[in-house]
C-alpha beads as a LAMMPS data file, in Angstrom:
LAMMPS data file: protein, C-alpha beads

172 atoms
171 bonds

1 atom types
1 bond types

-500.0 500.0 xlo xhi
-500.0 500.0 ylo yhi
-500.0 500.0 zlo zhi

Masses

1 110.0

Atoms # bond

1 1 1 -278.458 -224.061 -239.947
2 1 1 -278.410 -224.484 -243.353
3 1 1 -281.695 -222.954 -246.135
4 1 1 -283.346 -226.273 -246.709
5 1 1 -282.783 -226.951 -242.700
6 1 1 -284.558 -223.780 -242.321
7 1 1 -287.306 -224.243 -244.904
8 1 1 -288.473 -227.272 -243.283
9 1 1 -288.245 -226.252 -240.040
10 1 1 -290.301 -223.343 -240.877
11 1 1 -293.297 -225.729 -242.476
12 1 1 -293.096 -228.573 -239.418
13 1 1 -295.669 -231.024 -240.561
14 1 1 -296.438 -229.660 -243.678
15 1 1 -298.155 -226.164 -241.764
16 1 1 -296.301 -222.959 -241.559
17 1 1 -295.263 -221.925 -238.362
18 1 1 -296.086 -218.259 -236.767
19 1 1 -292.729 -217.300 -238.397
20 1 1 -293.733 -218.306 -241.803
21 1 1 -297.379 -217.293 -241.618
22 1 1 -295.754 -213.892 -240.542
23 1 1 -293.372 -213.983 -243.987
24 1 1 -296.172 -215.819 -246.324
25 1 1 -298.076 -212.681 -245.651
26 1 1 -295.272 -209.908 -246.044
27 1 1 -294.747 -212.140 -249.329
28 1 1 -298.773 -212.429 -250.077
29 1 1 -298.578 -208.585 -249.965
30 1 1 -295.752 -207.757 -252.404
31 1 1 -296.779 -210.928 -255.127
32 1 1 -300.803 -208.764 -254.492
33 1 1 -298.894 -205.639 -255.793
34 1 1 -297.386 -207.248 -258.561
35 1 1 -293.460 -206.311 -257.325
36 1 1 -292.495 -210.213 -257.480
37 1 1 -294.022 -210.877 -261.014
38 1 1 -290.888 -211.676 -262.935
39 1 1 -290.231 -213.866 -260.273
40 1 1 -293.500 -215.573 -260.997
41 1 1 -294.660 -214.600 -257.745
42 1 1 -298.344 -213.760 -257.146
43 1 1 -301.313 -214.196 -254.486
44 1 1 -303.576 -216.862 -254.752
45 1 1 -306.875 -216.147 -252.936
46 1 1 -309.369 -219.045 -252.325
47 1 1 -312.376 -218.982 -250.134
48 1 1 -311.494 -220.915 -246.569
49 1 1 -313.635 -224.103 -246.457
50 1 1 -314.420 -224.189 -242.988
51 1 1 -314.289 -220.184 -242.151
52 1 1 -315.779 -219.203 -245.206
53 1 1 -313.011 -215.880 -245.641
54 1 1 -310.690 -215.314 -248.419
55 1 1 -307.686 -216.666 -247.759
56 1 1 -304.349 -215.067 -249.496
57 1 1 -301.005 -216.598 -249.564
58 1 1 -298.007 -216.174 -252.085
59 1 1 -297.680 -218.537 -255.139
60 1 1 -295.182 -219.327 -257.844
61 1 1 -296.699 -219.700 -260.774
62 1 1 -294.866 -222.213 -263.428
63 1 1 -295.295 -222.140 -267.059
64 1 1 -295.391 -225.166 -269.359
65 1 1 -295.845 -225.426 -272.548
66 1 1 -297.655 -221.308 -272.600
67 1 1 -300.110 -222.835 -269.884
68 1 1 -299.761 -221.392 -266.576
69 1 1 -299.719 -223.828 -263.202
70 1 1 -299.465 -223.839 -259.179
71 1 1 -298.090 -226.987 -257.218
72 1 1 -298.077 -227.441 -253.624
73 1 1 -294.670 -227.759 -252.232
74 1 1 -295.784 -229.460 -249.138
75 1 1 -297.835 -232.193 -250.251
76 1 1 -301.491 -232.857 -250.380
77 1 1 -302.045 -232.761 -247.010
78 1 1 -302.252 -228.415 -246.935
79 1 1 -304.950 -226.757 -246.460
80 1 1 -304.671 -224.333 -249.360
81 1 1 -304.986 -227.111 -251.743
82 1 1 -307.757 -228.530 -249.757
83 1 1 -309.727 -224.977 -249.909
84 1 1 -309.141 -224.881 -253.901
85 1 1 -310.844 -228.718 -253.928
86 1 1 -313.352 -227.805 -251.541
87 1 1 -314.085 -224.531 -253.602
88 1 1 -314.687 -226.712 -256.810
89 1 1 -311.533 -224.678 -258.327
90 1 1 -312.436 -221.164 -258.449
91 1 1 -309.774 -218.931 -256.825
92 1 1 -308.361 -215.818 -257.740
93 1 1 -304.641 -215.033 -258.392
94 1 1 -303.362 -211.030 -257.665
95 1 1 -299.980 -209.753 -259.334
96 1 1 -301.115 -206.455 -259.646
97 1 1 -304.453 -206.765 -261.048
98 1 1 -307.241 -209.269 -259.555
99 1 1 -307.572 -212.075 -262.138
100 1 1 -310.817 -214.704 -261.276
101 1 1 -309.346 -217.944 -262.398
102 1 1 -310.322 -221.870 -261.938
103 1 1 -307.601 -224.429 -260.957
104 1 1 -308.128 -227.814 -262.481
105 1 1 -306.470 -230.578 -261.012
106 1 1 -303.635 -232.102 -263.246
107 1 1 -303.827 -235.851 -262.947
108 1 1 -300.135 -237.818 -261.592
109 1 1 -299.285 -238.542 -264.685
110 1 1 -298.519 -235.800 -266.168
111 1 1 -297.321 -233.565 -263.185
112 1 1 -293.556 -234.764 -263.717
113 1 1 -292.649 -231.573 -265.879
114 1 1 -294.723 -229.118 -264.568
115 1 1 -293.119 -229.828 -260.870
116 1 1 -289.881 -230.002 -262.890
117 1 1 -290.160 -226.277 -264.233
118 1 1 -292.064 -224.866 -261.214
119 1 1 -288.720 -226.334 -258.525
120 1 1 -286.111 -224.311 -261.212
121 1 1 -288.413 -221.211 -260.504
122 1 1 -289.290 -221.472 -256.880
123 1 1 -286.071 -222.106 -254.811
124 1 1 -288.380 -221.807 -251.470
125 1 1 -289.981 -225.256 -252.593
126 1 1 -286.539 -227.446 -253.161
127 1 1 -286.332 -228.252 -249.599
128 1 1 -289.691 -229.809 -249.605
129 1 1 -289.301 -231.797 -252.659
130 1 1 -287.134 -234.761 -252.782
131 1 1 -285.732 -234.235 -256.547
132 1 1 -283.081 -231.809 -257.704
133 1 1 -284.672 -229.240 -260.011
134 1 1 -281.807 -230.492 -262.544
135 1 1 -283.191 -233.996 -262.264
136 1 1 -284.299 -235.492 -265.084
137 1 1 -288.544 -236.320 -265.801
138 1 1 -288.006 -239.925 -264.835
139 1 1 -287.355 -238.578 -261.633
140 1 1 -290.202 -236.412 -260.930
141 1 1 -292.405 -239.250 -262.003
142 1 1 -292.294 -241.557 -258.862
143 1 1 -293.176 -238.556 -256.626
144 1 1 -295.510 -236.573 -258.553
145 1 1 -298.870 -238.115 -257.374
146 1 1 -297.442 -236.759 -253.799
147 1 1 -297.469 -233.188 -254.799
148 1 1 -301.083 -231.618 -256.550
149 1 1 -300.904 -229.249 -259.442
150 1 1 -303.226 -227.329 -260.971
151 1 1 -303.424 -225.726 -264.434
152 1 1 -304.640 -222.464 -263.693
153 1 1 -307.631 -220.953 -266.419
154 1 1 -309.008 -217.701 -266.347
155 1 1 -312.031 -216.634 -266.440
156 1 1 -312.776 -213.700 -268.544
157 1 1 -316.148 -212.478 -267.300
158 1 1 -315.342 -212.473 -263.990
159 1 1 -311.832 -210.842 -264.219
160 1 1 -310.421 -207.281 -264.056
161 1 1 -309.919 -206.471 -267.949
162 1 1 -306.574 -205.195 -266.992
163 1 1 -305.638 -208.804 -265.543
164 1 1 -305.712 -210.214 -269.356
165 1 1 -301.961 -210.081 -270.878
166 1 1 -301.817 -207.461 -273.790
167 1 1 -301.079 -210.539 -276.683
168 1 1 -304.524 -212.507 -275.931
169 1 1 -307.880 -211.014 -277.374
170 1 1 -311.075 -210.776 -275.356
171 1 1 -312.874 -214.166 -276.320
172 1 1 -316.288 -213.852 -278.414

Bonds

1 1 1 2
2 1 2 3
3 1 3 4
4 1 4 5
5 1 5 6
6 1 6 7
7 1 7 8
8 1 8 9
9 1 9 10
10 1 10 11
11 1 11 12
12 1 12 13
13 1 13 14
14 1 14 15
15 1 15 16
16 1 16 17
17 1 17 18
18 1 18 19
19 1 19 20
20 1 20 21
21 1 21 22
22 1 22 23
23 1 23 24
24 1 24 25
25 1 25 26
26 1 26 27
27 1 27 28
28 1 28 29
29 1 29 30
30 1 30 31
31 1 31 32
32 1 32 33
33 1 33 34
34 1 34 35
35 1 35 36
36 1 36 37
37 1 37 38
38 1 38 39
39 1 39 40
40 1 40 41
41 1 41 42
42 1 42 43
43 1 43 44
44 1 44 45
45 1 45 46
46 1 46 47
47 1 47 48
48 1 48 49
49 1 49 50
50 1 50 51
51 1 51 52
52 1 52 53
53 1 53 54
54 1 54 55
55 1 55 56
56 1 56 57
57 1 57 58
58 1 58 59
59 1 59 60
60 1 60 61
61 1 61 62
62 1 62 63
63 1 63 64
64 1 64 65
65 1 65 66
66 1 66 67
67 1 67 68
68 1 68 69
69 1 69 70
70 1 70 71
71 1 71 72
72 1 72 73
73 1 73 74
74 1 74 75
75 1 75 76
76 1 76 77
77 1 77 78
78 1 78 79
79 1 79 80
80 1 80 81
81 1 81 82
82 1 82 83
83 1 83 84
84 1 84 85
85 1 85 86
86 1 86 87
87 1 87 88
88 1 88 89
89 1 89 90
90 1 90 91
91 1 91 92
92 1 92 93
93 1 93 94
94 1 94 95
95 1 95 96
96 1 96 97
97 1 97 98
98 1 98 99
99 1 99 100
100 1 100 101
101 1 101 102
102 1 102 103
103 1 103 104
104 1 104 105
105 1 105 106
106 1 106 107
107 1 107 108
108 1 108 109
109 1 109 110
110 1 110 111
111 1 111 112
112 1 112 113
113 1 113 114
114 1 114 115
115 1 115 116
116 1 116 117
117 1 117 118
118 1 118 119
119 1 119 120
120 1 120 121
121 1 121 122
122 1 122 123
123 1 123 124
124 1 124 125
125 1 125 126
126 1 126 127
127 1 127 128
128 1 128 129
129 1 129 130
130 1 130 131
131 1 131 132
132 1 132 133
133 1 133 134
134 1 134 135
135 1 135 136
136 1 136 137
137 1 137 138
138 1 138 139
139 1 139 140
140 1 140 141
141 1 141 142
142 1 142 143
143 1 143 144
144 1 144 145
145 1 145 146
146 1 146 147
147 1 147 148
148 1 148 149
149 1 149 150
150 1 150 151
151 1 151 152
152 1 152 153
153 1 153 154
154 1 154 155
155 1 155 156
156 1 156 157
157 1 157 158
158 1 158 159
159 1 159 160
160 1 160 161
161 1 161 162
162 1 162 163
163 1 163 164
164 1 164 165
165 1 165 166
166 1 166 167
167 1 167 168
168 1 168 169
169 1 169 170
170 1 170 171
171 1 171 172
């Protein structure tokens, strides 16, 4: 069997099966510790809508433009995203330090780049996206009301001061 064979077969009907629940969280754990940053790897934690626990799984996070953003490989139809919706946003993201941070949808229009940069940094996600990360915009733009993004901002009060990179001041 061949990766993207593998990949999908791993997330069946857009849900992780035992064996990828079993590797999100081995993953979850190293982004948490911040060992998978420079691969823009970290842990997104969002309350569970329905259980009401915090929920952790591994993210890549894409940057655009000096913004920061998360896309769902698999679609609207997963439950993460639904949890982030349901939780009007507020999540935090763990690479080391805990970081409180709101995710604010991104509407379909102007996913196409975003999903563009975040498939050339996650190479788990290509086999659930039907574009080559090489592709060019016009591309992405047919299929990007299919896959949610969200522009990820922190929020200062709430967050660890050592979450904050070094080059941005503390707000007034």
């Amino acid at each position: 069997m061949d990766y993207p064979t593998v990949k999908r077969w791993l997330y069946h009907g857009q849900r992780p099966n035992w064996i990828a629940r079993t590797l999100n969280r081995l993953w979850a754990a190293i982004a948490s510790a911040g060992a998978a940053s420079s691969l823009g790897m970290a842990t997104l934690e969002v309350t569970g809508r329905t259980s009401g626990r915090t929920i952790a799984l591994p993210v890549v996070v894409a940057v655009v433009d000096g913004e920061r953003y998360l896309a769902s490989m698999l679609g609207e139809d997963t439950q993460w995203v639904k949890n982030v919706r349901a939780a009007g946003g507020r999540a935090a993201l763990r690479s080391g330090a805990r970081e409180q941070i709101l995710l604010e949808e991104v509407p379909a229009e102007q996913r196409a780049p975003i999903l563009r940069a975040y498939l050339q940094r996650a190479p788990g996600a290509r086999p659930h996206v039907p574009v080559d990360k090489d592709a060019p915009l016009t591309d992405f733009e047919p299929i990007a009301a299919a896959y949610p993004v969200f522009r990820v901002t922190s929020l200062w009060p709430d967050s660890a001061e050592a979450a904050r990179p070094a080059h941005q001041a503390k707000p007034a």
